[in-house]
C-alpha positions, 0 to 999 in steps of 0.5 A: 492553538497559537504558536509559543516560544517554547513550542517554536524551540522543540519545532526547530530542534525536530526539524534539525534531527530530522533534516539529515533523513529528508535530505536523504530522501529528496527527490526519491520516490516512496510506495504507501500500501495504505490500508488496515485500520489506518484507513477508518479511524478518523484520527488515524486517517488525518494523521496520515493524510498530513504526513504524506502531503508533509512528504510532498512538501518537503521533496520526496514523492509519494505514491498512495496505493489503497485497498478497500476490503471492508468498505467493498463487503458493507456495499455488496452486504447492503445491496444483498450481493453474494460474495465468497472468498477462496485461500484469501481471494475474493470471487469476482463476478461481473457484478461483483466487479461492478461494486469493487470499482465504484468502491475503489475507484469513487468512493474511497478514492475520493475520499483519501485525495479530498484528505490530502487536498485538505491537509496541504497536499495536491492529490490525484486520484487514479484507478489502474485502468487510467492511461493502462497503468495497470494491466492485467491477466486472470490469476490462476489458482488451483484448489491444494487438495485436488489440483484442479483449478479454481475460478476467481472471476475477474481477480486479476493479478499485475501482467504490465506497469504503464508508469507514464501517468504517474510521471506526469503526476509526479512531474507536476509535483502532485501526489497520486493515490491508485486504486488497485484496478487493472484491464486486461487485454480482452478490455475487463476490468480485474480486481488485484490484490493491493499489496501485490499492485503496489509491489508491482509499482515500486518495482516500476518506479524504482521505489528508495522504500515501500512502506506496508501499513498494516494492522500488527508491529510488524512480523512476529515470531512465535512468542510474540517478539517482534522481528525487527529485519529479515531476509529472504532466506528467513522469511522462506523459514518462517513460513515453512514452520507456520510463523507467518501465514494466511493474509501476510503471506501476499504482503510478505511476497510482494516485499521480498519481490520488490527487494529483490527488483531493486527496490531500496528496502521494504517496511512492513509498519504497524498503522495503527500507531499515529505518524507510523510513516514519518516513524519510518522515514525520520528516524534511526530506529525506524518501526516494523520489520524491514526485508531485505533481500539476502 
C-alpha cells in the first residue's frame, strides 16, 4: 500500500505522542512472557513480532521469554508419550524431557526468532542451559491432603541466573528469545515453568517492566471488573477469597516477586489484543492489571 499524505500526517502525529514514552524507555531493559494465544494466531503472532523488533529499533532491550505448553502436548499426543500434570505441573520424565527440549529449544525457538528476523529485528535464540544461563534444582512439591512429597521428575525451578550471555546479546544490539530450560548441578536438563523463568530474569536484569501476555484483560474481581492496579497486600486477598486461582497463581507470584526485587513494575496484559505490548508501553492508560509492591 503506498504511503499517502495523509497517511504520513497520522504517522508523525503517533510518533509525536509517542516520542516522550520511547525516550523513557531508551536503553531500559524489558522482560516479554510471550505465550497464550499470542503465540498460534497468525496475525497475532506477526503483530508482536514487529512490535518487538520496533522496540530494538527504537532503543529499548527487549528479552522474549516463551512457553510452549500446547505445542509440547501435541508432540508427546503424536508420538503416543504419556504424560500427567499435578497442581499444574506437568510430570517430567526422561523422555519426556526429551520432547519438552526439542519443542522449546528447536521448534518454537526457531520459529519466534525467524518472526522477528523477518519483521527487521536480530534475534537470538538461546535455551537456559546455553552459557548456564539458567540453573536449576528439582522443585519440591507435596501432595496438600497427605503432606507426603510428589515427584515431578525433572520440573525444575530457577537456583541461579548466569546474565553474562544475554549481556553479550544485548550488547550487540540483538534481541534474545529464551527457552525456559534450565541444568542443574547433577548436569539434567529441568523443565521450569516460563512465568517463573522470566520472573527470575528480570529480577537478574533489573528489568524497567516485565510485561506477562496472557489469554484474559487482566486480574479480574468476582463480577467480572477488571482490576486495573494491585499490590501485594490485595493480591494476597484475592487469593485467600478464591478471586484469583489455579494457572494465575505462578503468574501472580513470579510479578509480585519481581517487584519486590526491584524490578520497575509488572503488567499482566490481555495477548489476545493486537499491539497489546505497544498498548502498555505507549501510552498513558496502559492495559492489564499493573502490580506494584505495596
Amino acid at each position: 500500500m503506498a504511503l499517502t499524505r495523509d497517511n504520513a500526517l497520522n504517522i508523525a502525529q503517533v510518533l509525536t505522542e509517542a516520542l516522550p514514552y520511547i525516550q523513557r524507555l531508551q536503553d531500559k531493559t524489558i522482560v516479554i512472557k510471550y505465550g497464550g494465544n499470542a503465540m498460534v494466531d497468525e496475525n497475532l503472532k506477526n503483530g508482536f513480532a514487529r512490535d518487538v523488533a520496533l522496540m530494538r529499533l527504537v532503543g529499548m532491550n527487549p528479552v522474549v521469554v516463551h512457553g510452549g505448553g500446547p505445542q509440547i502436548g501435541a508432540k508427546l499426543a503424536e508420538l503416543q508419550i504419556e504424560s500427567s500434570f499435578v497442581q499444574g505441573m506437568r510430570v517430567t520424565s526422561p523422555e519426556v524431557m526429551e520432547v519438552v527440549e526439542m519443542v522449546l529449544g528447536g521448534l518454537v525457538n526457531q520459529q519466534i526468532v525467524s518472526l522477528l528476523n523477518m519483521h527487521g529485528g536480530q534475534a537470538v535464540g538461546i535455551s537456559g542451559k546455553d552459557s548456564n544461563l539458567i540453573v536449576a534444582r528439582p522443585l519440591s512439591m507435596t501432595d496438600p491432603e497427605t503432606g507426603a512429597p510428589v515427584d515431578l521428575g525433572q520440573v525444575g525451578e530457577v537456583a541461579n541466573i548466569n546474565r553474562d550471555i544475554v549481556d553479550i546479546i544485548q550488547g550487540n544490539r540483538m534481541i534474545p528469545v529464551v527457552s525456559p530450560i534450565g541444568i542443574g548441578n547433577d548436569h539434567k536438563s529441568y523443565n521450569i515453568n516460563a512465568d517463573l523463568a522470566a520472573g527470575r530474569l528480570a529480577e537478574c536484569l533489573t528489568a524497567e517492566k516485565f510485561i506477562l501476555l496472557t489469554d484474559i484483560e487482566g486480574i479480574q474481581d468476582k463480577s467480572g471488573q477488571l482490576l486495573p492496579q494491585l499490590n501485594a497486600s490485595q493480591v494476597r486477598e484475592l487469593i485467600a477469597d478464591g478471586t484469583i486461582s489455579g494457572g494465575m497463581l505462578p503468574k501472580i507470584q513470579c510479578a509480585l516477586d519481581a517487584v519486590h526485587a526491584g524490578v520497575g513494575s509488572c503488567q499482566i496484559i490481555d495477548g489476545r489484543v493486537p499491539h497489546a505490548v505497544l498498548l502498555e508501553l505507549l501510552t498513558d492508560e496502559g492495559v492489564g492489571t499493573m502490580i506494584v509492591a505495596e
